[in-house]
C-alpha positions as CSV (number, residue, x, y, z in Angstrom):
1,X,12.4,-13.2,2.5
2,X,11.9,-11.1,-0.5
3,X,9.1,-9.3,-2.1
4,X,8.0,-8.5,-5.6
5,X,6.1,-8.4,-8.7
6,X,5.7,-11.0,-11.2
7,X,7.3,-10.4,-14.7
8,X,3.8,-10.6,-16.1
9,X,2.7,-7.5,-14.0
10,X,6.0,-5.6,-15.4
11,X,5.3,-6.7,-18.2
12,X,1.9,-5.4,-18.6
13,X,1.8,-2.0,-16.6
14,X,5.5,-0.6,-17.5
15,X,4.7,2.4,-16.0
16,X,4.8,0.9,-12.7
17,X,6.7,2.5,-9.6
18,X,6.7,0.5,-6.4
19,X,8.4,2.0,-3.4
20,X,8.8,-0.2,-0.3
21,X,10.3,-0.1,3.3
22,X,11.3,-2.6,5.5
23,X,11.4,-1.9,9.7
24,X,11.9,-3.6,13.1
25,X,11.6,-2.7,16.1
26,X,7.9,-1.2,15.8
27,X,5.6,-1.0,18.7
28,X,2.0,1.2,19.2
29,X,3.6,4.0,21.5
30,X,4.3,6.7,19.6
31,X,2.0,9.9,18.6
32,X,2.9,11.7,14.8
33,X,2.0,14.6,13.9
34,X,0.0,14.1,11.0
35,X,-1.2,17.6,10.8
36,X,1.1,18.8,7.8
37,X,0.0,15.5,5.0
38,X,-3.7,16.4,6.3
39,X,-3.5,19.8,5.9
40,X,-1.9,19.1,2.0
41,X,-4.7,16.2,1.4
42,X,-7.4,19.0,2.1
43,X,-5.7,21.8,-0.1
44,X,-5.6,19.5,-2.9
45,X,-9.2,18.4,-2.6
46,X,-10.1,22.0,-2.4
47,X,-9.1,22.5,-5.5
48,X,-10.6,19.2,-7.2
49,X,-12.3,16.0,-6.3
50,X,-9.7,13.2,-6.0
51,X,-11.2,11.3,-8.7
52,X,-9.4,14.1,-10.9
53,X,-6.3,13.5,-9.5
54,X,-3.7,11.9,-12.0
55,X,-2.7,9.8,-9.8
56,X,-5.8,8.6,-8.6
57,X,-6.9,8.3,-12.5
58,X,-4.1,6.3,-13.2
59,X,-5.4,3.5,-11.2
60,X,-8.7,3.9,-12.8
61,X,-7.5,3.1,-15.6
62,X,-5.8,0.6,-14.4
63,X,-8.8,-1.3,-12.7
64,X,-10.9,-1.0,-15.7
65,X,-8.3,-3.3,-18.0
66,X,-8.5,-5.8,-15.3
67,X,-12.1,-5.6,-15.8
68,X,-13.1,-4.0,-12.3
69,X,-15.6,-1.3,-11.9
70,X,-13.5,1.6,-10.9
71,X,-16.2,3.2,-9.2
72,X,-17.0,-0.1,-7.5
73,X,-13.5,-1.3,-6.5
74,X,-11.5,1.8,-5.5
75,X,-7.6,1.6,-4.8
76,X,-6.7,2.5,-1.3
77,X,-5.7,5.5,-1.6
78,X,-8.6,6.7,-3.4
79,X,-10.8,5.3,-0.8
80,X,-9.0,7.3,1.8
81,X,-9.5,10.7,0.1
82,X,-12.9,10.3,-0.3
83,X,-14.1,9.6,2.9
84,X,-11.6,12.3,4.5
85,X,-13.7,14.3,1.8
86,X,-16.7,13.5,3.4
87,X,-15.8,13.2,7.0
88,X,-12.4,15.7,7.6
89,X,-10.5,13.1,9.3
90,X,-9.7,9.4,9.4
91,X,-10.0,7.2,12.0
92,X,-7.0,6.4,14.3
93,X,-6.2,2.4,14.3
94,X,-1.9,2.2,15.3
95,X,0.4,4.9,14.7
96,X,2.3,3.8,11.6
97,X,-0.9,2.9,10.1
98,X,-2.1,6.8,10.6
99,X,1.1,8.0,9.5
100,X,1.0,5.8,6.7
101,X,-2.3,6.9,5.8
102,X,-1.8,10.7,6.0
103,X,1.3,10.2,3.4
104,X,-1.1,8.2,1.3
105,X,-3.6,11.1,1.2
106,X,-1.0,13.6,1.0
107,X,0.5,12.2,-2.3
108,X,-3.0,10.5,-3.3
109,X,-0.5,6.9,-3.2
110,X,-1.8,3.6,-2.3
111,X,0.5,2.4,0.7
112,X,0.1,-1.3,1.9
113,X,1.4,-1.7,5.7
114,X,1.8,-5.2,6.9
115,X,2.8,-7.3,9.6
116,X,5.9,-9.6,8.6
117,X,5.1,-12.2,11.0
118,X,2.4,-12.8,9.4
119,X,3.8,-13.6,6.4
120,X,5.2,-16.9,4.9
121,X,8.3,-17.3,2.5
122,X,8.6,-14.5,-0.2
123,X,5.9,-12.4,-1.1
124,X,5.0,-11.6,-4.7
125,X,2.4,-9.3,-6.3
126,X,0.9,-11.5,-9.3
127,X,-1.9,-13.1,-10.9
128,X,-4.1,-15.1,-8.6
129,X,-4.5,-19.2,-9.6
130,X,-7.7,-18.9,-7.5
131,X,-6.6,-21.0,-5.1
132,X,-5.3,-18.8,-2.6
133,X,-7.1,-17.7,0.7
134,X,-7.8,-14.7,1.9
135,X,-9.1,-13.6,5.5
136,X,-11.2,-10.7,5.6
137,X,-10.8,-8.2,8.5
138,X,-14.1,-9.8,9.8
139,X,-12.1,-13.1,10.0
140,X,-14.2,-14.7,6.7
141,X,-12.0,-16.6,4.4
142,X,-12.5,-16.0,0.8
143,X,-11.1,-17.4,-2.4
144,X,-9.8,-14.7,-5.1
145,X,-10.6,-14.7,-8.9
146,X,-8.4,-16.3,-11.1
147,X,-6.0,-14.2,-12.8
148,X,-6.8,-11.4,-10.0
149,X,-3.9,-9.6,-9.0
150,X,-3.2,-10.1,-5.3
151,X,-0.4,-9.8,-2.5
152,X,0.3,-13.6,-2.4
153,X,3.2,-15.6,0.2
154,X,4.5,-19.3,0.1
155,X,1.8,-20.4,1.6
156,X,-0.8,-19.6,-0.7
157,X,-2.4,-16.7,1.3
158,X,-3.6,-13.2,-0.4
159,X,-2.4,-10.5,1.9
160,X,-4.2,-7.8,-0.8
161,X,-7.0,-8.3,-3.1
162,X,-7.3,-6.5,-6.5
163,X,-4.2,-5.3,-6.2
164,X,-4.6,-2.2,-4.3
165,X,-7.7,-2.0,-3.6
166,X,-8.2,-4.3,-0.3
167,X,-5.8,-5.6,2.3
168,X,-6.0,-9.0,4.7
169,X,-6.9,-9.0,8.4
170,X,-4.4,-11.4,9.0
171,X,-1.7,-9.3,8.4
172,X,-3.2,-6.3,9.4
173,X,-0.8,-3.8,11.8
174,X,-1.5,-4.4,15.8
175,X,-0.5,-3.2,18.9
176,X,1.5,-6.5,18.8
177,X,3.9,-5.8,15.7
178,X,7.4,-5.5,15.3
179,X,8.0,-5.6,12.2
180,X,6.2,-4.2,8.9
181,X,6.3,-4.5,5.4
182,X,5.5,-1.2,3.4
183,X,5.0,-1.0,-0.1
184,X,3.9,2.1,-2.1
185,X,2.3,1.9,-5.9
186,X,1.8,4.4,-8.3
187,X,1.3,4.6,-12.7
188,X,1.1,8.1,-13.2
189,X,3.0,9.9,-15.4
190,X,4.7,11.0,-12.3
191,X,5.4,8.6,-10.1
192,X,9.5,8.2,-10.5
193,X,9.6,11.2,-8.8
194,X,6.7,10.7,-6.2
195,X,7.2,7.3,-4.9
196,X,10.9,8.2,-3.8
197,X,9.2,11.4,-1.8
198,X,7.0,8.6,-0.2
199,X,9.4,6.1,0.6
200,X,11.7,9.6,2.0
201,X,8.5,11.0,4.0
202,X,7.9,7.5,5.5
203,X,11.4,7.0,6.3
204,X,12.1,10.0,8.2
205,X,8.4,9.4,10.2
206,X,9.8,5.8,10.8
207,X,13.2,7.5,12.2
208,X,11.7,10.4,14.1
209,X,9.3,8.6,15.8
210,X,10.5,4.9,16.3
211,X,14.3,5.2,16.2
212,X,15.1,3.1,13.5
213,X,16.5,3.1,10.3
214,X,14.2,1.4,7.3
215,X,15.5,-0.7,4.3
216,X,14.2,1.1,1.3
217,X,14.5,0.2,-2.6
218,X,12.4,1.9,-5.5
219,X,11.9,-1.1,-7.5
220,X,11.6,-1.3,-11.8
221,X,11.2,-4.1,-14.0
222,X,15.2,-4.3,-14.1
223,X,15.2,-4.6,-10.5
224,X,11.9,-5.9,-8.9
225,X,13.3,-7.7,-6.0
226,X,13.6,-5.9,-2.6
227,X,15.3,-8.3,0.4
228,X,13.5,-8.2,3.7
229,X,16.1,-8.3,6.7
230,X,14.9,-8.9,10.0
């Protein structure tokens, strides 16, 4: 299979840097350390609320031309920082998840993780028809807005809504997965340089603590297409 973004979404945020990994051989059993991306996630907010970060701003920005309420609809990342703002920790749901998360807040990066079985044909980020379906992690079905940009496969199924802000159920990471699909975004004015750190830091966490060795690509509008090998 392959994943990646329409020419339209190049073609309208050139900025764009999408870093993504490919894995097999995952399973729930391992424990990371996630102490060190914490413990940079709460320096940074010390210094500033994340809504102040650039990166963070960036997709702002970003939801506002696609006319979403920033405040309303929050990427993921942004999400994560403010409620390990509020609460000083997150919760713990599968180990690649957590460690996914805790690079996330580290770098203030949105990082999708998803479950490949789950997924049918290639996978594109584009514009939504409003046609597709997508299954909420309460197991509702829901139709997405035309022209919203979502994770969609072959089969007509949204694996994210508005972009980064929300992913599926169905292809939520369980204790049953094998093998995941990771995909890091950013439009900040740095983000050539910090996507490759995320794609690194998730690599060596994939190596370290599940024994395998990842497909990565940083993808551009001269190359958007990343091959998925199981």
């Amino acid at each position: 299979m392959y994943f990646q973004h329409s020419p339209r979404l190049w073609s309208e945020h050139p900025g764009l840097v999408a870093g993504v990994l490919s894995a097999t051989g995952i399973d729930a059993s391992p424990s990371p350390d996630l102490s060190s991306h914490l413990a940079r996630a709460k320096d940074r907010l010390g210094s500033s609320p994340e809504s102040e970060f650039p990166e963070i701003q960036a997709w702002r920005r970003t939801f506002a031309s696609m006319g979403l309420k920033p405040t309303q609809y929050r990427c993921a990342s942004e999400a994560l920082l403010r409620r390990f703002r509020k609460e000083g920790a997150l919760p713990r749901l599968h180990p690649l998840v957590d460690l996914c998360n805790a690079i996330s807040l580290a770098l203030a990066v949105p990082v999708a993780v998803l479950d490949l079985s789950k997924i049918t044909g290639d996978l594109e980020v584009r514009h939504a028809t409003g046609d597709e379906e997508y299954v909420t992690f309460g197991g509702d079905v829901e139709h997405p807005a035309p022209d919203e940009v979502v994770f969609a496969d072959e089969a007509g199924r949204a694996h994210a809504r508005r972009w980064t802000n929300r992913q599926s159920g169905l292809s939520a990471v369980r204790g049953s997965t094998t093998d995941v699909l990771i995909v890091a975004e950013a439009l900040h004015d740095t983000a050539a340089t910090d996507v490759p750190r995320l794609v690194e830091a998730v690599a060596a966490g994939l190596a370290e603590h599940w024994h395998v060795s990842p497909g990565t690509a940083i993808l551009s509008r001269a190359r958007p297409r990343f091959a998925v090998h199981s």
